[in-house]
Residue frames relative to the residue before (quaternion, step in Angstrom):
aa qw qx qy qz dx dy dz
X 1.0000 0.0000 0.0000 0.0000 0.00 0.00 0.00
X 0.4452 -0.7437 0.4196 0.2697 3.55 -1.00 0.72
X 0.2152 0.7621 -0.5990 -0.1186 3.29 -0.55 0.27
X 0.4238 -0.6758 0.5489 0.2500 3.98 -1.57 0.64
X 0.0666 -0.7232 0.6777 0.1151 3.49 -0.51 -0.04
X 0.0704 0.7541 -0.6443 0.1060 3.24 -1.78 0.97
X 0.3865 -0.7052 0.4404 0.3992 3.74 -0.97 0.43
X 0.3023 -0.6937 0.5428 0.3644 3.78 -1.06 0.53
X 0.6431 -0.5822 0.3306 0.3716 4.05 -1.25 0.44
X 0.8814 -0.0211 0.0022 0.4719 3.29 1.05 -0.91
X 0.6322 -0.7607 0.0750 0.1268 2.88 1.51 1.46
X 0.5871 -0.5989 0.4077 0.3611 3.73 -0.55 0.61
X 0.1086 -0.7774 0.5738 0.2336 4.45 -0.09 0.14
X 0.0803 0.6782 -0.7281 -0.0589 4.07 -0.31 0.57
X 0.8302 0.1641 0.0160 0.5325 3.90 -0.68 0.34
X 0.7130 -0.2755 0.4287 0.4816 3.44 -0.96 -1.19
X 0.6732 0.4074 -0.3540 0.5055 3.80 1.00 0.22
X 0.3605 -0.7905 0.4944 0.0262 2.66 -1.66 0.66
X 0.2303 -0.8753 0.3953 0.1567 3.61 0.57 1.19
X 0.3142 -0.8133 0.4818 0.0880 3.78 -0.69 0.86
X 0.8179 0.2571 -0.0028 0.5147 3.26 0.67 -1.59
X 0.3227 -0.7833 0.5297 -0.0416 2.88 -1.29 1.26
X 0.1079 0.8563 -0.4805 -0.1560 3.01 -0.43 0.58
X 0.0399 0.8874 -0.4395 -0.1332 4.07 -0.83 0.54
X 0.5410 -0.7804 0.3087 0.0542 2.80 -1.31 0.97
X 0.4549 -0.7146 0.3467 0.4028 3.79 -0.40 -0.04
X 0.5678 -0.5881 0.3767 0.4357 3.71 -0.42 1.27
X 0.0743 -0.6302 0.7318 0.2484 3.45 -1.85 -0.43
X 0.7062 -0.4351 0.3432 0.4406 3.43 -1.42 0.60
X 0.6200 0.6525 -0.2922 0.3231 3.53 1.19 -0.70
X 0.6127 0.5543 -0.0754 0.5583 3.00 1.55 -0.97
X 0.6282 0.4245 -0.2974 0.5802 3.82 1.14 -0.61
X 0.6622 0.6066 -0.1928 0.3954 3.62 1.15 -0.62
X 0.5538 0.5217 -0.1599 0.6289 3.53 1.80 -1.53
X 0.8033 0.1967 -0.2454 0.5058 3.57 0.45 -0.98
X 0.3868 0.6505 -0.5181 0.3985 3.58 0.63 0.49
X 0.7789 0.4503 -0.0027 0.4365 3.56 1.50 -1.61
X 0.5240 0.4242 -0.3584 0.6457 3.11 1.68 -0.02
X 0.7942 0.4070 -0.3703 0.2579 3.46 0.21 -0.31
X 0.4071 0.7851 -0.2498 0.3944 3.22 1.69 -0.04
X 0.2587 0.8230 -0.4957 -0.1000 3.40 -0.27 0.58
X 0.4442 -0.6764 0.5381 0.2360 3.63 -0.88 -0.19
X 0.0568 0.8795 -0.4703 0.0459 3.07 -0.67 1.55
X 0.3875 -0.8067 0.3537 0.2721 3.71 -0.40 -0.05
X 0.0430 0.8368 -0.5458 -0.0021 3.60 0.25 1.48
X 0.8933 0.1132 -0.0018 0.4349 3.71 -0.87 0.27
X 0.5089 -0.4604 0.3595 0.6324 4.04 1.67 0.69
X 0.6590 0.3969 -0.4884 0.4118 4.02 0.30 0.74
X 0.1291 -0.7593 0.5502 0.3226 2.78 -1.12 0.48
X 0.2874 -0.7860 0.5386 0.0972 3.58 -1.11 0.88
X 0.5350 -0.6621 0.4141 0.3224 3.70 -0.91 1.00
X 0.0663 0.7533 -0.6318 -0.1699 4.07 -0.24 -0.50
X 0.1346 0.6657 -0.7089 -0.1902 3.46 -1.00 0.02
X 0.4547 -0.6693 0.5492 0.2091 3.91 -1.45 1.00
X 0.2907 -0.6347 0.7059 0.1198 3.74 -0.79 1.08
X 0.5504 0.4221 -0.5273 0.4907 3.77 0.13 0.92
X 0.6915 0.4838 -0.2460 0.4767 3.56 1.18 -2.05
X 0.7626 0.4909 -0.3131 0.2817 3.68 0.99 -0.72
X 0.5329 0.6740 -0.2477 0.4476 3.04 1.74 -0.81
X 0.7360 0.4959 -0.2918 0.3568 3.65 1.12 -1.03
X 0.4507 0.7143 -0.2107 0.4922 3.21 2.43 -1.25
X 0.7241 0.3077 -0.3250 0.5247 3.26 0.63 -0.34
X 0.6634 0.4619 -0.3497 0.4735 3.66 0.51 -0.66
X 0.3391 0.7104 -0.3445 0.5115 3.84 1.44 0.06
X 0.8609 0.3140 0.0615 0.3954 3.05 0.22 -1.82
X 0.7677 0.3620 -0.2564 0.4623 3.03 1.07 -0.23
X 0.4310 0.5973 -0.4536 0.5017 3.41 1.48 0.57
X 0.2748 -0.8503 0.4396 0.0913 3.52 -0.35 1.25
X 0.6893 -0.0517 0.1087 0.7144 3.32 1.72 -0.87
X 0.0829 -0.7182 0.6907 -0.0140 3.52 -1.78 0.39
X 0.6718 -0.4305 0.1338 0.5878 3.47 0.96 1.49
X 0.8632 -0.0875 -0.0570 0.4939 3.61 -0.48 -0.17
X 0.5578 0.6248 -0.3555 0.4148 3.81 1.29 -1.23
X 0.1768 -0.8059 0.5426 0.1576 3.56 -0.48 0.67
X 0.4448 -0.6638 0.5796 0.1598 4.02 -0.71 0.97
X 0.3975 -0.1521 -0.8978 -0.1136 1.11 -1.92 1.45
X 0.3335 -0.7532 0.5160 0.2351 3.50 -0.98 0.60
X 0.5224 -0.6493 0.4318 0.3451 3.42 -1.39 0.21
X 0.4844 -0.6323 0.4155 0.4393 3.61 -0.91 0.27
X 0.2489 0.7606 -0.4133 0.4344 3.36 1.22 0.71
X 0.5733 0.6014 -0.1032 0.5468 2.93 1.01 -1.85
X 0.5804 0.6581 -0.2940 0.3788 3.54 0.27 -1.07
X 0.7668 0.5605 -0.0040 0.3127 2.63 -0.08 -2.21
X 0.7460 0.3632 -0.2231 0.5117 3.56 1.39 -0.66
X 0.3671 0.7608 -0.3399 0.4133 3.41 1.59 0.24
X 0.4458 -0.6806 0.5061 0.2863 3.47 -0.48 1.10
X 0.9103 -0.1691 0.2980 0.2324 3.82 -1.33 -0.04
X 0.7913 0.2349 0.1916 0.5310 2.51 0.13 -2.22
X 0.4288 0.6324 -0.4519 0.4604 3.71 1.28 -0.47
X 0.9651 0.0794 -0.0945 0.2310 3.12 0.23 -1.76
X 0.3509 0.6526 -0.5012 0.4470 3.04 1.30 1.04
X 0.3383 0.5595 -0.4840 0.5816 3.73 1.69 -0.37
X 0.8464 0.3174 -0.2336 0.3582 3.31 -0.98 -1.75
X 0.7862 0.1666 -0.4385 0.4024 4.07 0.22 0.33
X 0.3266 0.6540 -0.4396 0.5219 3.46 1.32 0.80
X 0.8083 0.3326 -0.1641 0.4573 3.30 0.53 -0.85
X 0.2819 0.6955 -0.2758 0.6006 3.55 1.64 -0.15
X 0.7350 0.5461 -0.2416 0.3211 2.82 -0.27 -1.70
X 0.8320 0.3955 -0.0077 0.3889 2.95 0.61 -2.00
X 0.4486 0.5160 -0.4137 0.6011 3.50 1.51 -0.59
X 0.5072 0.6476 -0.4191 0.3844 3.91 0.42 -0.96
X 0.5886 0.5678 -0.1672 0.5506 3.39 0.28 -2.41
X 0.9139 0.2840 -0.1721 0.2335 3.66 -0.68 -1.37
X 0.5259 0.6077 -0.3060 0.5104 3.06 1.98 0.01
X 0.5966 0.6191 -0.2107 0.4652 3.42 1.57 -0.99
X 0.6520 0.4935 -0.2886 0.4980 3.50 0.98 -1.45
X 0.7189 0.5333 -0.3246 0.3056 3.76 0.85 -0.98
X 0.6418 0.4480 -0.3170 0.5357 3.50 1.34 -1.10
X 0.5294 0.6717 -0.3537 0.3786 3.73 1.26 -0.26
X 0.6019 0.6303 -0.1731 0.4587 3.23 1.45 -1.38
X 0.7938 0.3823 -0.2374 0.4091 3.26 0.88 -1.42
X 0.7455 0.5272 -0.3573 0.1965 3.14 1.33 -0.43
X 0.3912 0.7367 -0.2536 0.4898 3.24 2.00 0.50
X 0.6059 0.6399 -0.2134 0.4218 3.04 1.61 -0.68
């Protein structure tokens, strides 16, 4: 399984450390499935209830799960975790996603030419 690893700028604080490296991983259907189900909620509109799932809640579920490490904190993390990310951290860490994403695509692309 691929995974990319990079340093973040101003790092993740658990305690009195500061975690740098990151490391991410490639999703598994399992993982498109889990964060499919966390992002789901159930709501009542008119005495129905209706499923919702949030394309924000699902997007982050996956960016959750696919964080494999953050210096010692081992992944999946919580969007908790997140949340304590500087700015610029986490515009790094779905930048880099992104691109692990991209470079996963180009490869199964590759092979299917092959």
């Amino acid at each position: 399984m691929a995974v990319m690893t990079f340093e973040l700028e101003h790092g993740l604080k658990v305690g009195d450390n500061i975690h740098l490296e990151v490391g991410l991983r490639e999703l598994t259907s399992g993982d498109y499935i889990d964060a499919q189900i966390a992002a789901e909620k159930v709501i009542v509109q008119d005495g129905k209830a209706i499923a919702y799932t949030s394309d924000v809640m699902y997007g982050l579920q996956l960016l959750v799960r696919q964080v494999e490490y953050i210096g010692k904190v081992q992944g999946p993390i919580d969007v908790k975790e997140l949340r304590k990310l500087h700015q610029e951290d986490f515009t790094l860490l779905q930048v880099k996603a992104s691109e692990l994403d991209q470079l996963i695509a180009q490869e199964l692309e590759a092979r299917g030419r092959a």
